[in-house]
C-alpha positions in Angstrom: 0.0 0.0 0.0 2.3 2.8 -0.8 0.0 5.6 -0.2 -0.9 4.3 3.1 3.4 4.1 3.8 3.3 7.3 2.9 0.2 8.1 5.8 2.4 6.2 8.0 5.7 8.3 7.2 3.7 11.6 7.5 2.1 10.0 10.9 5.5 9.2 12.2 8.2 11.7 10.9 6.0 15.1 10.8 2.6 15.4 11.6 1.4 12.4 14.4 -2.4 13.9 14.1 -2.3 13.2 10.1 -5.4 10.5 10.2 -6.1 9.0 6.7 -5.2 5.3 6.5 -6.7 3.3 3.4 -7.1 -0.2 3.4 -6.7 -0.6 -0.5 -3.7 -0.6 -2.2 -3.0 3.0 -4.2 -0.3 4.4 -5.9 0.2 7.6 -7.7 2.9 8.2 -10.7 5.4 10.6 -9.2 8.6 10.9 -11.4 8.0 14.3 -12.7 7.8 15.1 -9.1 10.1 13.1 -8.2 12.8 14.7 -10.7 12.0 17.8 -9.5 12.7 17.4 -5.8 16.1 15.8 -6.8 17.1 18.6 -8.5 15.9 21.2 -5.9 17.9 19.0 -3.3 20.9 19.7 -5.5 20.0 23.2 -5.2 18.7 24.4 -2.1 19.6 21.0 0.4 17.6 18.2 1.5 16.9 20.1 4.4 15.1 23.7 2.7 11.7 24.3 3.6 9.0 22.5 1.6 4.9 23.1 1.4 3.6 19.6 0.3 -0.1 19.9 -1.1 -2.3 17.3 -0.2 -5.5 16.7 -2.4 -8.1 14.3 -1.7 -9.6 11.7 -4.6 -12.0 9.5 -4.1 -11.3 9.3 -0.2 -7.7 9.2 -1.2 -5.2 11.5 -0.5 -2.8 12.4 -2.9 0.1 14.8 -3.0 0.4 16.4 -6.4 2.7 19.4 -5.8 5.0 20.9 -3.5 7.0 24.6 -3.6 9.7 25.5 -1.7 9.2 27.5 1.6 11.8 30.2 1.4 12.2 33.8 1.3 9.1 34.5 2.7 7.1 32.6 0.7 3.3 31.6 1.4 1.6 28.3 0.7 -0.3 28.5 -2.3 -3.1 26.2 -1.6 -5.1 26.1 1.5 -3.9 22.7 2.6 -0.6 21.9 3.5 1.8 20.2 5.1 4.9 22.1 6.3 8.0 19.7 5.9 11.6 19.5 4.4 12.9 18.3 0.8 14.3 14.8 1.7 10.8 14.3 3.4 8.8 15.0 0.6 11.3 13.2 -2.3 10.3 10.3 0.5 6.5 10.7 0.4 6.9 10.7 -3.5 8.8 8.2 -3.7 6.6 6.0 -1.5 3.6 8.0 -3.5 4.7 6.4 -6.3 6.5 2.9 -5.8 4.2 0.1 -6.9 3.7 -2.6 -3.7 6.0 -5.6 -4.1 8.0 -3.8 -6.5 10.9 -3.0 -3.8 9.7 -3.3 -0.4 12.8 -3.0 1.2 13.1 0.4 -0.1 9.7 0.9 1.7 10.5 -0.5 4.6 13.2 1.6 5.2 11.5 4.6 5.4 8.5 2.9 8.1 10.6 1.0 10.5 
């Protein structure tokens, strides 16, 4: 269930009140996002400010952008989650990892 690892990162690395769980197994593709964080951890460091937009489809929660939180900048959407860049290339990776297709790369980010 890689959205619900993801639910379980957010739970235990940044926000312990985040309550979705699902108890299907969903995925979202990620690798323009994914890309995109890389290269902004290149930049900035995996540690720069990040606002990670959650959106909600079909009573699953998905997380479809992100902007950096610097210089003063402001959230652009109502909802979101205040968190760094190595945390969110983590949630879209996890986003985005099929189940089974390397679980020891999603375990490492649960246990």
């Amino acid at each position: 269930m890689a959205l619900n690892n993801a639910y379980n990162y957010i739970r235990k690395h940044i926000d312990p009140s985040f309550n979705k769980r699902l108890m299907e197994f969903a995925t979202f593709p990620s690798e323009d996002l994914i890309e995109d964080c890389i290269h902004m951890i290149e930049y900035y460091d995996k540690d720069a400010p990040v606002y990670l937009y959650p959106v909600e489809v079909n009573n699953i929660i998905i997380f479809p952008d992100f902007d950096i939180a610097m210089c003063d900048a402001f959230p652009i959407h109502e909802k979101y989650i205040s968190t760094t860049l190595q945390q969110t290339l983590d949630i879209l990776t996890m986003q985005d990892t099929m189940i089974n297709e390397d679980i020891e790369s999603l375990n490492k980010f649960i246990c």
